[in-house]
MARMI-351849 format. One record per residue (C-alpha): residue number from 1; chain; residue in one letter; x, y, z. Coordinates in pm, 1 decimal. Example, Ala and Ser with C-alpha at 12.3 -4.5 7.8 and 13.67 -1.06 7.14 Angstrom:
2
resi|chain|resn|X|Y|Z
1|A|A|1230.0|-450.0|780.0
2|A|S|1367.0|-106.0|714.0
% end
This chain:
459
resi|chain|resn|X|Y|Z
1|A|X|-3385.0|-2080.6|-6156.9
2|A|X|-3176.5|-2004.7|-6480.6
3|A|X|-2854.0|-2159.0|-6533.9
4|A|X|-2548.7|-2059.2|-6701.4
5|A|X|-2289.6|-2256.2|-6870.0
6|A|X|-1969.6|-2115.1|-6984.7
7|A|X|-1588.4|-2195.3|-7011.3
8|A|X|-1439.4|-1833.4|-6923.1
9|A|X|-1630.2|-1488.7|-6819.8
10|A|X|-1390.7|-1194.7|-6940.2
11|A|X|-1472.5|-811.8|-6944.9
12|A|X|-1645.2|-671.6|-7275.4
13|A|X|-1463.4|-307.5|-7204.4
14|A|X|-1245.2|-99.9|-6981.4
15|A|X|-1065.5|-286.6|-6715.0
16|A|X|-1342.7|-402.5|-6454.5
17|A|X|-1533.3|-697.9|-6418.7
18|A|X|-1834.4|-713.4|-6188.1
19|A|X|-1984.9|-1009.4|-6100.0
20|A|X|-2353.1|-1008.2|-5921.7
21|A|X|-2483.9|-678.2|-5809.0
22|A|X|-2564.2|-478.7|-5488.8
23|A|X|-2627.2|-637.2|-5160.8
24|A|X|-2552.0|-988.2|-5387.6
25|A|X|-2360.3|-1286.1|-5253.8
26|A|X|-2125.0|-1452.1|-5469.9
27|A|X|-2077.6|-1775.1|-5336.8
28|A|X|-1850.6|-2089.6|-5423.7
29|A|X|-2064.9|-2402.1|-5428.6
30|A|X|-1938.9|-2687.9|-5169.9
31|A|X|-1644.2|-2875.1|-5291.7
32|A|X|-1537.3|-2624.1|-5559.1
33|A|X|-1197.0|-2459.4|-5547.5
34|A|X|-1093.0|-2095.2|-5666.3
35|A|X|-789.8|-2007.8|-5800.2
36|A|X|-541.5|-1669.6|-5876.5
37|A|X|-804.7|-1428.1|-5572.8
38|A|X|-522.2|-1545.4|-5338.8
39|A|X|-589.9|-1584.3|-4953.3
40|A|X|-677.0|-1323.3|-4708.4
41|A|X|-488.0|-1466.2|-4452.0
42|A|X|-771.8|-1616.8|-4269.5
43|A|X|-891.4|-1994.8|-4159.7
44|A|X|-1223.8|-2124.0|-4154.9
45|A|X|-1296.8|-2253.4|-3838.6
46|A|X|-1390.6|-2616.7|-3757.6
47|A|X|-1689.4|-2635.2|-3563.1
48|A|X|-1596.6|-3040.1|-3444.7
49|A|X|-1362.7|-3016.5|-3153.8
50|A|X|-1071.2|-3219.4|-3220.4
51|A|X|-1021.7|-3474.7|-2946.6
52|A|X|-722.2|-3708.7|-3133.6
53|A|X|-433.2|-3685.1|-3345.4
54|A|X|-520.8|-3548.7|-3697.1
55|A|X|-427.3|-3455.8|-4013.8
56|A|X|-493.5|-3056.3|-4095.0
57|A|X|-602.6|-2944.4|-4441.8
58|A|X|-531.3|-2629.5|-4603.3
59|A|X|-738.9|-2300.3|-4527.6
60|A|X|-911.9|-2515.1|-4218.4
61|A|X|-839.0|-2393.2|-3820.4
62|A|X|-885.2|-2639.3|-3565.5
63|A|X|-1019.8|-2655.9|-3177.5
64|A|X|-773.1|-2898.4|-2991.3
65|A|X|-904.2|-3063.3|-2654.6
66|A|X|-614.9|-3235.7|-2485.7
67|A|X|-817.3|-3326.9|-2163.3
68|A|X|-737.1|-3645.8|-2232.3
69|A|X|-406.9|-3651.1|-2329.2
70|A|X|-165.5|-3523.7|-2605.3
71|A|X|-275.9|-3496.2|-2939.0
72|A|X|-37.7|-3437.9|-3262.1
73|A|X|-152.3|-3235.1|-3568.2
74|A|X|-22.5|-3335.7|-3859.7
75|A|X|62.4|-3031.5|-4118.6
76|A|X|-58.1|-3093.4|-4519.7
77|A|X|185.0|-3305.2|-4689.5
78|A|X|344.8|-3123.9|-4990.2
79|A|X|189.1|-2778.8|-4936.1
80|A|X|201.9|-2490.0|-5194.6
81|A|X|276.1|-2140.8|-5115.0
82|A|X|28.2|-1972.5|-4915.0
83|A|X|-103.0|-2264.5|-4777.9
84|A|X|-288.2|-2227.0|-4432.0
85|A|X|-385.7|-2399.2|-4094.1
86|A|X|-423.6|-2246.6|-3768.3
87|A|X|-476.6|-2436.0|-3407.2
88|A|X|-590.8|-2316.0|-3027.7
89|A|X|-601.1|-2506.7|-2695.0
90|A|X|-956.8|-2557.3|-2672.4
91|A|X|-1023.0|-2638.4|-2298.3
92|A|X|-613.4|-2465.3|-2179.7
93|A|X|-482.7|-2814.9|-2129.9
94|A|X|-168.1|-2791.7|-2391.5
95|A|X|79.1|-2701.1|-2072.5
96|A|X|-39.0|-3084.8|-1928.8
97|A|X|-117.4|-3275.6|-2244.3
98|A|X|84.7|-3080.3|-2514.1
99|A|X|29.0|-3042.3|-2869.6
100|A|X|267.2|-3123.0|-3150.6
101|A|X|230.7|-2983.3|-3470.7
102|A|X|451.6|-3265.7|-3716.8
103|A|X|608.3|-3070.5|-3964.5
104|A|X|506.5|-3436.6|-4257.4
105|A|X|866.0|-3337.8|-4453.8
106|A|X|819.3|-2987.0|-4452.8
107|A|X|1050.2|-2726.0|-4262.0
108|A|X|868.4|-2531.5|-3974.9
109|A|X|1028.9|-2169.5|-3913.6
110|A|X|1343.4|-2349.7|-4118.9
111|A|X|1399.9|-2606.6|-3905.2
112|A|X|1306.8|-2983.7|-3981.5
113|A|X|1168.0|-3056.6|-3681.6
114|A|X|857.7|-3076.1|-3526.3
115|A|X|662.8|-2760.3|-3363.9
116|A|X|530.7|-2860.9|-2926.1
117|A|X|280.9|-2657.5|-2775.5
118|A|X|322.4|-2700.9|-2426.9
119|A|X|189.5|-2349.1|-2264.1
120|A|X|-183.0|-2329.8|-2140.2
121|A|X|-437.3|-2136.4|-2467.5
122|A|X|-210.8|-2111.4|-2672.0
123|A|X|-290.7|-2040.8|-3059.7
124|A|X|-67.6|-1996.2|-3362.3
125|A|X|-147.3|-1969.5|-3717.0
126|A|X|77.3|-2136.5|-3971.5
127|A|X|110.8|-2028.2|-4348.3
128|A|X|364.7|-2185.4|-4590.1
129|A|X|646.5|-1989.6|-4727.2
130|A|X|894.4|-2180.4|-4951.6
131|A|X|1124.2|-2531.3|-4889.8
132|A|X|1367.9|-2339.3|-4739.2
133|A|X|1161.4|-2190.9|-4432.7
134|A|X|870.7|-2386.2|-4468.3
135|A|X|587.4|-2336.9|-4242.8
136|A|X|626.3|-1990.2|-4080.5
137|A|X|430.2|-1897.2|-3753.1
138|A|X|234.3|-1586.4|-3822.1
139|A|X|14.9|-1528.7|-3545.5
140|A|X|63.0|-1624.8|-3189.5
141|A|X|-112.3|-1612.7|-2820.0
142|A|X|-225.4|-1728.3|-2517.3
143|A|X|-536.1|-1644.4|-2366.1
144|A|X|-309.2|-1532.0|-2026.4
145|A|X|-188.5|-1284.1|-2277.6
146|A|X|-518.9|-1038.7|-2247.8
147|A|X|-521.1|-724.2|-2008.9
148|A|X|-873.9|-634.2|-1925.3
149|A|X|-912.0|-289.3|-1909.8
150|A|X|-774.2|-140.1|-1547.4
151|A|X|-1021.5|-49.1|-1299.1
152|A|X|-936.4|226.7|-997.2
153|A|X|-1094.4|260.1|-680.3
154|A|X|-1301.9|592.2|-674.9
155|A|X|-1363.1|723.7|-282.0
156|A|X|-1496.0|1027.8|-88.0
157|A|X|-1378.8|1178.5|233.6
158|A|X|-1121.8|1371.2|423.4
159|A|X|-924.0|1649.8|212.6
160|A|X|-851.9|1506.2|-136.2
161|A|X|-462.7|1608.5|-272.1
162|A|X|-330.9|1415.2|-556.8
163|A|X|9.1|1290.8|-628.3
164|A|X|92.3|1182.1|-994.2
165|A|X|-148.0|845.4|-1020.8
166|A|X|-253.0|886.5|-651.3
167|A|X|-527.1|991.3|-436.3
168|A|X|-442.2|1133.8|-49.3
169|A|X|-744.9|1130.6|138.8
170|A|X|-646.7|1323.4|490.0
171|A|X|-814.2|1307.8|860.1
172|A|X|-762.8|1568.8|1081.8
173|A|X|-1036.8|1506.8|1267.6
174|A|X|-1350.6|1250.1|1280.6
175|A|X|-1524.1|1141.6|913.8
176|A|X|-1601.7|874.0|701.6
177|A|X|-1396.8|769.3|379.3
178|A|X|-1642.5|602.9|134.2
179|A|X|-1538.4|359.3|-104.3
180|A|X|-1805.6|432.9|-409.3
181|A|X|-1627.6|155.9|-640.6
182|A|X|-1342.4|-100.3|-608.9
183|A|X|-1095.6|-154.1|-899.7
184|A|X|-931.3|-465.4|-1018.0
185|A|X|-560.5|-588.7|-1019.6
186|A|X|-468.4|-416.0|-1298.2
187|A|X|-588.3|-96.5|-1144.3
188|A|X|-611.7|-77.9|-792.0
189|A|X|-807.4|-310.5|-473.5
190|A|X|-594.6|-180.7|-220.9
191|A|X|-515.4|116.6|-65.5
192|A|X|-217.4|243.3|209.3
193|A|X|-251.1|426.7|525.7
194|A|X|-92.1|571.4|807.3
195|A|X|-305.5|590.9|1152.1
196|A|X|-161.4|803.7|1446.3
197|A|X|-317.1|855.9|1773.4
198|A|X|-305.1|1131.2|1991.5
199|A|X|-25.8|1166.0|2214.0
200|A|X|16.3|1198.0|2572.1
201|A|X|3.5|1518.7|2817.1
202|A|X|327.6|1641.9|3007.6
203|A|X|297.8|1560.7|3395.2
204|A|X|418.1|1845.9|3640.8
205|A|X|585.8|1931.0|3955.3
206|A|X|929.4|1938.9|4046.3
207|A|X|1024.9|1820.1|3703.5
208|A|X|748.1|1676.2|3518.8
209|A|X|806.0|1415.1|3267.6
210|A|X|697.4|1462.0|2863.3
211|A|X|392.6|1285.3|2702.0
212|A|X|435.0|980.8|2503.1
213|A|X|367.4|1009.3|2142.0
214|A|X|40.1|836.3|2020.3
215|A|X|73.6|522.5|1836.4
216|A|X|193.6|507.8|1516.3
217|A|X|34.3|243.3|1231.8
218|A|X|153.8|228.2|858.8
219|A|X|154.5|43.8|581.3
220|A|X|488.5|-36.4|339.2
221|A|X|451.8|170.7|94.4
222|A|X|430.8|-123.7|-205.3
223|A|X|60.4|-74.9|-285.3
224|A|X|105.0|300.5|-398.0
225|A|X|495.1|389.7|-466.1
226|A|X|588.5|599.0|-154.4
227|A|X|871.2|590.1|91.6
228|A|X|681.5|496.0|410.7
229|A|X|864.3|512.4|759.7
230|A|X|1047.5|211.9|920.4
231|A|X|702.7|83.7|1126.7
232|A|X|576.3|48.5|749.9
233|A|X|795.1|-245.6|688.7
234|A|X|706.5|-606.1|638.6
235|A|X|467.5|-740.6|788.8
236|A|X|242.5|-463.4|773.2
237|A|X|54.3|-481.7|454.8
238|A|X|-192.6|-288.0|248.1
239|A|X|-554.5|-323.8|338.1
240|A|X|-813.2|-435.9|55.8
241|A|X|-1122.1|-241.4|25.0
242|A|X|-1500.6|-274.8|-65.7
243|A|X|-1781.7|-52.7|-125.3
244|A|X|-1905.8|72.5|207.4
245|A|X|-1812.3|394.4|427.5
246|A|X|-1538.2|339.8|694.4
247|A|X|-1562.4|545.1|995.5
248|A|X|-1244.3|742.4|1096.9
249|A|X|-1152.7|822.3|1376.8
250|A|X|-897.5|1040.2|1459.2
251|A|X|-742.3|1101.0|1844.2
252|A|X|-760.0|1409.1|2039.0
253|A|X|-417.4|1475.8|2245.5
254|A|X|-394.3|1392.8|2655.7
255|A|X|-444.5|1729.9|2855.2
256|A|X|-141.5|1766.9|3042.0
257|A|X|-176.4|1759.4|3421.2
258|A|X|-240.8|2117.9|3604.0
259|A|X|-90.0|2072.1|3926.9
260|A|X|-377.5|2274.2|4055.0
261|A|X|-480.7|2334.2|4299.7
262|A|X|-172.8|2273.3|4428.3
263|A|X|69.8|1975.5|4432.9
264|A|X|-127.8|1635.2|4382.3
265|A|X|8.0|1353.4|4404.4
266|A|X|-21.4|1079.4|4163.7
267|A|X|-144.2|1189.3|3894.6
268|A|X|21.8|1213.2|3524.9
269|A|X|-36.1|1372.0|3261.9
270|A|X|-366.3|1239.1|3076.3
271|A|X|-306.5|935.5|2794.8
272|A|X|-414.8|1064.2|2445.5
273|A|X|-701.4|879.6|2244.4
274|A|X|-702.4|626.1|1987.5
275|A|X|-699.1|687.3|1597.4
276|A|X|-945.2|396.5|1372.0
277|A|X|-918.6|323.9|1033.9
278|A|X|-1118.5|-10.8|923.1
279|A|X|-927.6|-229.8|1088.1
280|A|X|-637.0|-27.6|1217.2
281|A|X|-602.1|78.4|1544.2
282|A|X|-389.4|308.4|1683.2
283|A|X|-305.6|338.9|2100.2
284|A|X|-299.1|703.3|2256.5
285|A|X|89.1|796.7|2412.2
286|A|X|104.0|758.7|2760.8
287|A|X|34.0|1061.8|2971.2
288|A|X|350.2|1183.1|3142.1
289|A|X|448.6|1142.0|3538.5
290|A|X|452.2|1407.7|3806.3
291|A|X|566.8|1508.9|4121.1
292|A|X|849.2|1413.6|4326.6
293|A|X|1005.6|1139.2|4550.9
294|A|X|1174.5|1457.4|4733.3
295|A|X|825.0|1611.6|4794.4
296|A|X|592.6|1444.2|5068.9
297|A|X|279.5|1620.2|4937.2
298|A|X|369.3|1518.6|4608.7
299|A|X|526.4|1218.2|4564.7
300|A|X|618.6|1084.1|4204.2
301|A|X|470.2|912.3|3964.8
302|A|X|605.5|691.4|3687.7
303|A|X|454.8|760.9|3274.4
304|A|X|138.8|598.3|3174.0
305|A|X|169.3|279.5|2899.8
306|A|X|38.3|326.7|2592.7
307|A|X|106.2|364.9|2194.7
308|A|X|447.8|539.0|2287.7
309|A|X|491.5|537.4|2691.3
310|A|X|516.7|841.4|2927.3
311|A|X|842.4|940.9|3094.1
312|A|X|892.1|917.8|3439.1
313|A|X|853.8|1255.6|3700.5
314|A|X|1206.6|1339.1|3870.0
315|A|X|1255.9|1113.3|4131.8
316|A|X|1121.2|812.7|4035.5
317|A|X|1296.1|517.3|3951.8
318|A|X|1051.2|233.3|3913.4
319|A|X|1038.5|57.2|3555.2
320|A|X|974.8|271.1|3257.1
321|A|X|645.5|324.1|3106.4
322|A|X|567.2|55.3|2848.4
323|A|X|502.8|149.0|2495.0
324|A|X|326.0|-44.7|2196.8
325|A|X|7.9|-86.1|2426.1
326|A|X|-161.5|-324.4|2303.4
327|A|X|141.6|-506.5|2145.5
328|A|X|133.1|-490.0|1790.9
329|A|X|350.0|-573.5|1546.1
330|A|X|552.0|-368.6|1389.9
331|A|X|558.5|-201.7|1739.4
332|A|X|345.2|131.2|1733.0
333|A|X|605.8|298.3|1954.4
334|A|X|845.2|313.1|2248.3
335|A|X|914.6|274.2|2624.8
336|A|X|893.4|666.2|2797.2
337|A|X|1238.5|762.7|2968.7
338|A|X|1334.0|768.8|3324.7
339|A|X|1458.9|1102.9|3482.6
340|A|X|1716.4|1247.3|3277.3
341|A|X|2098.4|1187.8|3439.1
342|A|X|2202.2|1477.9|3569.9
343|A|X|2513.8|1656.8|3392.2
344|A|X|2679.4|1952.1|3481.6
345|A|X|2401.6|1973.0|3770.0
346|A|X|2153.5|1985.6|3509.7
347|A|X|1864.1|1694.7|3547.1
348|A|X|1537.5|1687.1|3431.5
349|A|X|1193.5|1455.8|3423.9
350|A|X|1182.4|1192.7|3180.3
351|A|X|1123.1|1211.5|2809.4
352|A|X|822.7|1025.2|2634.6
353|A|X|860.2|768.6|2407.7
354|A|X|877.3|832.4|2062.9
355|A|X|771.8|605.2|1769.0
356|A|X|1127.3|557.3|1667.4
357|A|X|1303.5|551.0|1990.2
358|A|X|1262.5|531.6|2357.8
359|A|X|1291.8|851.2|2570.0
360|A|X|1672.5|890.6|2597.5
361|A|X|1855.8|977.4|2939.8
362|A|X|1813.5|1387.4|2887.8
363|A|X|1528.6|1417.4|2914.6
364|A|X|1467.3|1496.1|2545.4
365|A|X|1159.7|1373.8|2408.0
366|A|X|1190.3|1007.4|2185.7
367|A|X|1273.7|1053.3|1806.7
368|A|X|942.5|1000.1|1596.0
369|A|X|930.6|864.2|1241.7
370|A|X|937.5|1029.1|853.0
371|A|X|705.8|917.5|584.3
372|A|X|606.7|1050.9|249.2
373|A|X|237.2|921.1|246.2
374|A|X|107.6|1281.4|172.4
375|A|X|367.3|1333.8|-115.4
376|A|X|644.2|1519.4|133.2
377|A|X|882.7|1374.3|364.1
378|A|X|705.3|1476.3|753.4
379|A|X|794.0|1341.4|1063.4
380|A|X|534.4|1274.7|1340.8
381|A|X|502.0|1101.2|1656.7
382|A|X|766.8|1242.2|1835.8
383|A|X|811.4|1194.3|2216.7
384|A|X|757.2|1518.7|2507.3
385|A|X|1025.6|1656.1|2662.1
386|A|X|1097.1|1678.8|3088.3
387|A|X|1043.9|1954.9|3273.6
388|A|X|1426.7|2095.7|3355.3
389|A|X|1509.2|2098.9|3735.2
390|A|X|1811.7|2344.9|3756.6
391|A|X|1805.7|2689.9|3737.6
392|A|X|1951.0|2898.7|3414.5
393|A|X|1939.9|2490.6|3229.9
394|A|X|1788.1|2480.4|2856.8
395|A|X|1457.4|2300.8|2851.1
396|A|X|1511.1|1982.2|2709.4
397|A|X|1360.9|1985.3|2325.1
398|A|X|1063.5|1741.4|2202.3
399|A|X|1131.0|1451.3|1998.1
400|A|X|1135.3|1480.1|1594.9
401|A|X|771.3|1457.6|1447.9
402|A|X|614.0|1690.4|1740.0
403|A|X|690.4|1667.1|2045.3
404|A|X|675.3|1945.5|2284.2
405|A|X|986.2|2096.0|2456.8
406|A|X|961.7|2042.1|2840.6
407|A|X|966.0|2370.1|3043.3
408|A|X|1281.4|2549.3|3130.3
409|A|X|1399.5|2657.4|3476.1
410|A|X|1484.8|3010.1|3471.6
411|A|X|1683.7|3273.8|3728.9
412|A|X|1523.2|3273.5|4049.7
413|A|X|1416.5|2942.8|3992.6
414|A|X|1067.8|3037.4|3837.7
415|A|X|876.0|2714.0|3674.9
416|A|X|773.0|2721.1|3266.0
417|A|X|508.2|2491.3|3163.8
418|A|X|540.2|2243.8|2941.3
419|A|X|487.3|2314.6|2544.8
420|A|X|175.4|2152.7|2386.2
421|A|X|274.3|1866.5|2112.2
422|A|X|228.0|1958.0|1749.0
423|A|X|-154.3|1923.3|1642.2
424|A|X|-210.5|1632.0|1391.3
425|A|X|117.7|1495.5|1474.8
426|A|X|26.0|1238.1|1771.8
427|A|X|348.9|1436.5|1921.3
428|A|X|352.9|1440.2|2352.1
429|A|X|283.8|1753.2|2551.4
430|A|X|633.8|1856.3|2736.5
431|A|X|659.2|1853.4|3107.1
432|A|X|656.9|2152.0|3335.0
433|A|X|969.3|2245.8|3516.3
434|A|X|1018.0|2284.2|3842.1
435|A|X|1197.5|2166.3|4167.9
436|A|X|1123.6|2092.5|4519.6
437|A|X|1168.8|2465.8|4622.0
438|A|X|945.5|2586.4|4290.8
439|A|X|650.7|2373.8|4231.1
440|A|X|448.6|2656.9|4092.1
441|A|X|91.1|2540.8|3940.5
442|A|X|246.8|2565.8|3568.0
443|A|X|69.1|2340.6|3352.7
444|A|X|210.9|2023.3|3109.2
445|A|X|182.6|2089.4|2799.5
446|A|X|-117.8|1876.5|2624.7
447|A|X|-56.1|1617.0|2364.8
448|A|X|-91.8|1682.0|1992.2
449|A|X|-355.5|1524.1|1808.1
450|A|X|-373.8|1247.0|1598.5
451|A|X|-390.8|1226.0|1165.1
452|A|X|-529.4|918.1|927.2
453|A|X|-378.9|952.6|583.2
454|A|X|-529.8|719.6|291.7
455|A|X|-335.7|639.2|-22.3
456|A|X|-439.6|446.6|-369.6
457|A|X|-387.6|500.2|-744.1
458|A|X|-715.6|597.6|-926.3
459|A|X|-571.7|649.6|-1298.2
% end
């Protein structure tokens, strides 16, 4: 190896000077120093963990292990400008055992005091200014500080809308939502739903009473940024997912009864069918009663429990029909109505429960509830209306989110069946009119289906 021996290296021309040539390392050897390149604003590392107090050296970046208790790192005493030293939390123990940086007569960010670390990974970088500032901090973080990149959950099934950052998967009838891939916290794990059975069938003769609406399940809302109905409040939550299919199913409405052939007694209007998402269950409405205490061939019978309960038939005045059948909680619906109070000599059969509210005393169906799950305000799960039982009287109207209007009595006292809940709703089936002198085979009207929405950011 040849070996050169010079006091100064200066250009022969122009205003370049090359030193070694392509794909050639120029290299300082260990222990010497340069001089007028200036710094890049880098550290090299120390591979040696530092596991006690220390004094740092210029250009040099240290690990720190506090695991075993606080450890101070002295800064270089009288530095020059441009001076360098950088530190990190090696094993995220600073917030416990913290780290002081002693300023050793210098300034740090112009203050002569000394510099604690007391956050979990933190790292800062240090590079001397003047006397007046001193060491300034140049570079700071914690390792909390990263955001991985967000991940979404990506699923199948249903009809597929979107809404700004969200996917609506919607269930009008049996299926399977599959979850292909699951997210992460910064994306989405979760997803929100709203689960409503089918509601109930109207009962008949001599004022039959409305369906209950089917049960109604949501979740609040907070997962995905939508204004869910009151049942969505605290504590129902929003379910986490994983990669499988879920079976949905969604219920059909009650029939209502037929009356046919001829007055029979006991029997109500049929109960609608349960609506399943994972593990979300949602209670059919009550079917609603029928017949009449007036009429010996048909005596009356109260509303069937269920998600929302059936109202009572004309007549009948034991305890209304339970609703949130199984109890759940928030409740999935309402009690059903007795027969309506007469007024003006107009009565009617009781109204079914409603999500929102019980069946009130005119026989009008119980209010249902409003969410915007699908991206627009809807109301479902309204409550049936009663059968009228005076002649020339209005029939009395379903509940909000569905339900069907009971029948009205017209001149002559002919009977009107009841009107069939809305499909997809969960709304009850209204309740044929009639009275003891005009219990015509009309039908009740059957209950309205049942929906499953699913809701959860994918971008």
């Amino acid at each position: 190896m040849s070996k050169i021996e010079v006091d100064a290296i200066d250009k022969q021309s122009g205003s370049t000077l090359t030193l070694g040539g392509s794909g050639t390392a120029v290299t300082l050897a260990s222990g010497a120093t340069q001089s007028g390149f200036g710094r890049t604003g880098t550290v090299d590392w120390q591979t040696t963990i530092k596991t006690g107090d220390f004094t740092a050296v210029s250009g040099e970046g240290y690990f720190v292990n506090t695991t075993g208790g606080a450890i101070t790192v002295t800064l270089p005493a009288s530095p020059s400008a441009g001076d360098i030293v950088a530190v990190s939390d090696y094993a995220q123990t600073s917030g416990t055992n913290n780290i002081t940086i002693a300023r050793n007569g210098s300034n740090i960010e112009g203050d002569a005091s000394n510099l604690v670390i007391q956050n979990n990974g933190v790292a800062m970088t240090f590079v001397y200014a003047d006397a007046t500032k001193g060491w300034k901090v140049v570079n700071a973080g914690a390792e909390s500080d990263k955001q991985p990149i967000p991940e979404y959950i990506e699923a199948t099934g249903g009809t597929i809308t979107e809404s700004g950052n969200f996917k609506i998967h919607t269930f009008t009838g049996p299926g399977t939502f599959t979850v292909c891939s699951v997210g992460n916290a910064f994306g989405s794990t979760q997803v929100d739903y709203l689960v409503v059975a089918g509601g109930g069938g109207g009962g008949v003769n001599c004022a039959g009473a409305g369906g209950g609406a089917g049960g109604y399940r949501e979740s609040p809302g907070s997962a995905t940024c939508y204004t869910a109905s009151p049942l969505g409040a605290s504590p129902a939550v929003a379910l986490p997912v994983s990669v499988q299919g879920y079976p949905i199913i969604v219920g059909a409405g009650g029939a209502g009864e037929t009356g046919s052939p001829g007055p029979r007694p006991g029997v109500a209007g049929c109960s609608g069918s349960v609506s399943t998402f994972s593990s979300i269950t949602s209670a059919g409405g009550g079917g609603g009663g029928s017949g009449c205490t007036s009429n010996a061939n048909a005596p009356g019978t109260i509303g069937q429990p269920g998600g929302s309960g059936g109202g009572h038939s004309h007549g009948t005045t034991a305890t209304v029909a339970s609703g949130n059948v199984p109890p759940v909680n928030p409740p999935q619906g309402q009690n059903g109505g007795a027969q309506a109070t007469p007024v003006k000599g107009f009565d009617a059969g009781g109204g079914g429960g409603g999500a929102g509210s019980s069946g009130p005393s005119s026989g009008c169906g119980g209010a249902g509830v409003t969410s915007s799950i699908n991206a627009t305000p809807t109301a479902r799960a309204g409550g049936g209306g009663g059968g009228a039982r005076s002649s020339g009287a209005a029939n009395p109207s379903g509940g909000t989110g569905g339900g069907g209007p009971g029948g009205a009595m017209t001149p002559g006292n002919a009977a009107e069946a009841g009107t069939a809940g809305t499909a997809n709703t969960g709304g009850g089936g209204g309740g044929m009119s009639g009275s003891s002198s005009a219990c015509k085979n009309q039908p009740g009207g059957a209950g309205g289906s049942g929906i499953v929405i699913i809701r959860y950011k994918f971008q």
